[in-house]
MDAnalysis code that builds the backbone (N, CA, C; Angstrom):
import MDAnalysis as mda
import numpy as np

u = mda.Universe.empty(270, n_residues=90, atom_resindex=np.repeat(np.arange(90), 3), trajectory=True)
u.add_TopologyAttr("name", ["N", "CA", "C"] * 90)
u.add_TopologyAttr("resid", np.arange(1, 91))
u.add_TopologyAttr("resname", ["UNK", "UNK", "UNK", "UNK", "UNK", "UNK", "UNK", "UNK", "UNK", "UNK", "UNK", "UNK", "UNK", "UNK", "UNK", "UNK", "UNK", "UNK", "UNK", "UNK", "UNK", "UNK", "UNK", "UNK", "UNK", "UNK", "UNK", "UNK", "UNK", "UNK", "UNK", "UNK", "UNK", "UNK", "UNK", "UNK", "UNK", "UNK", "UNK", "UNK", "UNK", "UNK", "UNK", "UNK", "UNK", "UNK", "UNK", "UNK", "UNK", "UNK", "UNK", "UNK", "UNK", "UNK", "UNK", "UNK", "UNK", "UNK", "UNK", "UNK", "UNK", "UNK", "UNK", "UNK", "UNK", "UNK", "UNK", "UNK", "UNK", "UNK", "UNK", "UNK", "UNK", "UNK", "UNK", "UNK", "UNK", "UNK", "UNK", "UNK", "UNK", "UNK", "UNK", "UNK", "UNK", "UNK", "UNK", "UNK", "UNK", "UNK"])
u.atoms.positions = np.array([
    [-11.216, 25.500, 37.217],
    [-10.164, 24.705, 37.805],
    [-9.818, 25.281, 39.161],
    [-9.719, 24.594, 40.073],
    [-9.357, 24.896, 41.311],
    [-7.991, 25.057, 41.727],
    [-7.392, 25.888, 42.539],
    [-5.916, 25.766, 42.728],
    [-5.750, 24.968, 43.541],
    [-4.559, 24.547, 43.757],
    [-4.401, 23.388, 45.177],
    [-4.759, 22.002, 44.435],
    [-5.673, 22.190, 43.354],
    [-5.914, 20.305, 43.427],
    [-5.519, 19.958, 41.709],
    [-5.050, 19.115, 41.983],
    [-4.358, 18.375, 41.015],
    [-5.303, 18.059, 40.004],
    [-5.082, 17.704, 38.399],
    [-6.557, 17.537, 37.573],
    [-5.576, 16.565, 36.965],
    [-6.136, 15.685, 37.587],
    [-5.652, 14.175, 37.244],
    [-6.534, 13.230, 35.800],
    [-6.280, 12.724, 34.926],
    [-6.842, 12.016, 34.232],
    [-6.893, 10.805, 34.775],
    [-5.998, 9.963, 35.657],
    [-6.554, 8.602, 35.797],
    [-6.769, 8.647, 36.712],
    [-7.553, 8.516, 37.980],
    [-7.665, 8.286, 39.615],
    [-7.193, 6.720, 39.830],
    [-6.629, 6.331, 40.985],
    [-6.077, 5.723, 41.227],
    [-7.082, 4.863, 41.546],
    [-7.096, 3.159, 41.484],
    [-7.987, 2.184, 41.623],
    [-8.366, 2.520, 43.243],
    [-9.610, 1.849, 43.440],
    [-10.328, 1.996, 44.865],
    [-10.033, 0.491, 45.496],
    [-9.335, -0.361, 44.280],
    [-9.253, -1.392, 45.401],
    [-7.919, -2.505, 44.642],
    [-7.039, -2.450, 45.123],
    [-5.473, -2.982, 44.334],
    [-4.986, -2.036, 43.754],
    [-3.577, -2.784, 42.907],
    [-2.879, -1.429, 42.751],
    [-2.979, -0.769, 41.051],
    [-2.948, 0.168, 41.107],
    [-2.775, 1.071, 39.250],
    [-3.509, 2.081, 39.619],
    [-3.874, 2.094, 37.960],
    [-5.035, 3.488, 37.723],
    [-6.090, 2.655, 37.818],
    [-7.691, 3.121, 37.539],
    [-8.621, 2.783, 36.979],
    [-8.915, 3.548, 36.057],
    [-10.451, 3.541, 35.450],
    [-10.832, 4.042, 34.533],
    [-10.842, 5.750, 34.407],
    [-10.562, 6.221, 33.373],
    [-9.874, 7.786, 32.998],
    [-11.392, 8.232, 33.553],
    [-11.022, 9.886, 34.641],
    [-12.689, 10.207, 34.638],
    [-12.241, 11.745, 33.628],
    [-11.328, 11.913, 32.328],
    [-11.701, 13.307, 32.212],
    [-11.478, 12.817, 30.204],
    [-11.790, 13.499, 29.806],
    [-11.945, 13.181, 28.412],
    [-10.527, 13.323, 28.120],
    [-9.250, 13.796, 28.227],
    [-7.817, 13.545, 27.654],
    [-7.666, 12.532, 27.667],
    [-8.126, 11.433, 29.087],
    [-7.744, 9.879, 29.761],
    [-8.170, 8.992, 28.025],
    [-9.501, 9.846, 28.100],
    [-9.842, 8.882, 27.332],
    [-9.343, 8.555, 25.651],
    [-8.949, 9.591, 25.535],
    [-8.481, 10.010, 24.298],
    [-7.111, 9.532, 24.552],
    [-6.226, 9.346, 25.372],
    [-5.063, 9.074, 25.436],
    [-5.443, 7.223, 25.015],
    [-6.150, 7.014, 25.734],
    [-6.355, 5.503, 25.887],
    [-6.921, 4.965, 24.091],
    [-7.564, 5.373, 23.409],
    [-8.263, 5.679, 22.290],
    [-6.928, 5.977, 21.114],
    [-5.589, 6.566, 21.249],
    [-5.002, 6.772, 20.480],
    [-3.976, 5.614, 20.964],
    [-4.075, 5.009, 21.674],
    [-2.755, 4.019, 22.607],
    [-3.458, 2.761, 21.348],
    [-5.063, 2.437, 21.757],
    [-5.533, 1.238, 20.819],
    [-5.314, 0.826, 19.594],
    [-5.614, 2.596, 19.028],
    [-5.756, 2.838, 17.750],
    [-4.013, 2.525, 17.392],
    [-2.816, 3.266, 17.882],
    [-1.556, 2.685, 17.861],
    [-1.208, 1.356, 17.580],
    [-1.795, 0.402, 18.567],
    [-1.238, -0.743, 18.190],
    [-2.006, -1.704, 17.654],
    [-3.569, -1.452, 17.301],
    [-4.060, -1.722, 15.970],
    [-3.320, -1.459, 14.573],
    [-2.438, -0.203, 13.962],
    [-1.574, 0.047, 13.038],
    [-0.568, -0.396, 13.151],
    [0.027, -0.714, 14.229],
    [1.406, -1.519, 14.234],
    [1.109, -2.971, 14.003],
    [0.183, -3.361, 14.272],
    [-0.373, -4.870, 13.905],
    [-0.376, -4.834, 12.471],
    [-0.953, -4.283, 12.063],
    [-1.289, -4.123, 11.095],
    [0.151, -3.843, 9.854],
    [1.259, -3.169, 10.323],
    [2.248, -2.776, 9.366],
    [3.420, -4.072, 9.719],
    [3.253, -4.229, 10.830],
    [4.194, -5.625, 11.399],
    [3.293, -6.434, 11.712],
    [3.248, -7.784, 11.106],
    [2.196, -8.941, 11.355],
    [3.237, -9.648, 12.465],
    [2.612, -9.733, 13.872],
    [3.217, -10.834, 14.698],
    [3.326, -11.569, 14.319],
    [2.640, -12.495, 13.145],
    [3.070, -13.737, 13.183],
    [4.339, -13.750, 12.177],
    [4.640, -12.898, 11.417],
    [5.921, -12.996, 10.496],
    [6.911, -12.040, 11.271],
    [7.044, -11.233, 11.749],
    [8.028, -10.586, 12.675],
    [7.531, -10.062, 14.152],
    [7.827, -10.874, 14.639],
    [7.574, -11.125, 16.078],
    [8.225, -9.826, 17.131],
    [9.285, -10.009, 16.941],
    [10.503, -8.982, 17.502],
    [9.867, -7.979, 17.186],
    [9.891, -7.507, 15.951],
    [9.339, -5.857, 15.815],
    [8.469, -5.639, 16.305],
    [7.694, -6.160, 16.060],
    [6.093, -6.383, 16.375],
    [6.119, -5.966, 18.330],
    [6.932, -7.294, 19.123],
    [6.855, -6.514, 20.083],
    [7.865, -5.388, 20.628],
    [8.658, -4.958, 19.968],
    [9.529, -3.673, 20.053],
    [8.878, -2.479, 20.144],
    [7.360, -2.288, 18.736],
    [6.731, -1.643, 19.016],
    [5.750, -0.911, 20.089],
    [4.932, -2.508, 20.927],
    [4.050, -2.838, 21.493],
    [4.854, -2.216, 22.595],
    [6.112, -2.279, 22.955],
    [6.684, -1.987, 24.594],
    [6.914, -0.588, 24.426],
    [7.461, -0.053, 23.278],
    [7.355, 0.871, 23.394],
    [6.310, 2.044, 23.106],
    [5.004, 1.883, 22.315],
    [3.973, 1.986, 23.114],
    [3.632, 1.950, 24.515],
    [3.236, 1.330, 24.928],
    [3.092, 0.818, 26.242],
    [3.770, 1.243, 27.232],
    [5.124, 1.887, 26.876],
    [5.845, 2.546, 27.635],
    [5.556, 4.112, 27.791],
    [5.188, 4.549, 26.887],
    [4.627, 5.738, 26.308],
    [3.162, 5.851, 27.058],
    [2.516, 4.421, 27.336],
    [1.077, 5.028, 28.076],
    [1.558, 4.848, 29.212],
    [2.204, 4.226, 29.904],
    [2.351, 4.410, 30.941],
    [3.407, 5.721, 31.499],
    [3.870, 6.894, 30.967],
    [4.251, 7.695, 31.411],
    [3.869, 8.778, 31.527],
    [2.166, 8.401, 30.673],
    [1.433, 9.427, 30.533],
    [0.494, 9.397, 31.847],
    [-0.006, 7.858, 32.373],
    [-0.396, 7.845, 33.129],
    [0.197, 8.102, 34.257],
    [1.810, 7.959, 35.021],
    [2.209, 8.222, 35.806],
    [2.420, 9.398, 35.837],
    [2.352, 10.869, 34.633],
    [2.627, 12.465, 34.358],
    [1.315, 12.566, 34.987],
    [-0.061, 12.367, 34.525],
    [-1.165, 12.213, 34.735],
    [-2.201, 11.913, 35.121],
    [-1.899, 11.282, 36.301],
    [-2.312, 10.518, 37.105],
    [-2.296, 10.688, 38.341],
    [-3.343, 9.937, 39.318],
    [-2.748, 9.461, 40.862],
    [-1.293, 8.942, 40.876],
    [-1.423, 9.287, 42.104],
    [0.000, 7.913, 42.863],
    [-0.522, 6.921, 42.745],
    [0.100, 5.844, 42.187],
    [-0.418, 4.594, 42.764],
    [-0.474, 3.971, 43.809],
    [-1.129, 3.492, 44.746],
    [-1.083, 2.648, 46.196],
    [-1.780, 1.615, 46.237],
    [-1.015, 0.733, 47.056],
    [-1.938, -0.757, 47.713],
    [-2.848, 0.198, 48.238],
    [-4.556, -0.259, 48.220],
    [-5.466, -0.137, 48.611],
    [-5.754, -1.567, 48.554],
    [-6.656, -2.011, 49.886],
    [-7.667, -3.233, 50.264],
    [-8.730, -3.040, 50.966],
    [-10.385, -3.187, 50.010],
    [-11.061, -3.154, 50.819],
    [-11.866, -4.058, 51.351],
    [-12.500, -4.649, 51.720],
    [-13.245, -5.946, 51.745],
    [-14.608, -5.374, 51.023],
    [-14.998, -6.369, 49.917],
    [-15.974, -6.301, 49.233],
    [-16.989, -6.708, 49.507],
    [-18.198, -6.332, 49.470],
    [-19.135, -6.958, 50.668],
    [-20.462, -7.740, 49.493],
    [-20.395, -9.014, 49.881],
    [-21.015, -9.639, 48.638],
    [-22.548, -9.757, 49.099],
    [-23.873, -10.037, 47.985],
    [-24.870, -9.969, 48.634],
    [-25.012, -11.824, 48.949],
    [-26.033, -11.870, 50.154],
    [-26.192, -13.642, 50.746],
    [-27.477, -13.685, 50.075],
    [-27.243, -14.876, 49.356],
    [-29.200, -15.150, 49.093],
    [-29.836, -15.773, 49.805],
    [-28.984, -16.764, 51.024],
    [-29.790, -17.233, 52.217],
    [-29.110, -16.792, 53.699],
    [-29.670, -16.537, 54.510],
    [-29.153, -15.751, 55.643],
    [-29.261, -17.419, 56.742],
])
């Protein structure tokens, strides 16, 4: 580990705003226990018979990954780059 540099699990998208994809194995495992979470909450609260709970859970989840990603993470920033598409006729 290097001093001075930050060991970020999510790097920040290369083009709009958030994270992108986790480059260190915690990211991924964070992301992997977030799924697995609200696969079991589906599962113990059926949306379609209690709705409310159901999403009470889901936000707060969700609230929970996202503070892991903002502890853990880039800054987020507007980034725009122009994407350069290929021409099939010139």
């Amino acid at each position: 580990m290097t001093i001075g540099k930050k060991n970020t699990w999510f790097p920040a998208k290369k083009n709009g705003w958030g994270w992108g994809k986790p480059h260190a194995w915690q990211g991924w495992v964070v992301l992997a226990v977030y799924f697995l979470s609200i696969a079991l909450v589906s599962v113990m609260h059926d949306p379609k018979v209690v709705l409310m709970r159901w999403g009470a859970w889901v936000a707060v989840l969700t609230s929970l990954l996202i503070l892991v990603y903002i502890v853990k993470g880039d800054p987020p920033s507007w980034k725009w780059k122009r994407i350069k598409k290929k021409r099939l006729f010139k």
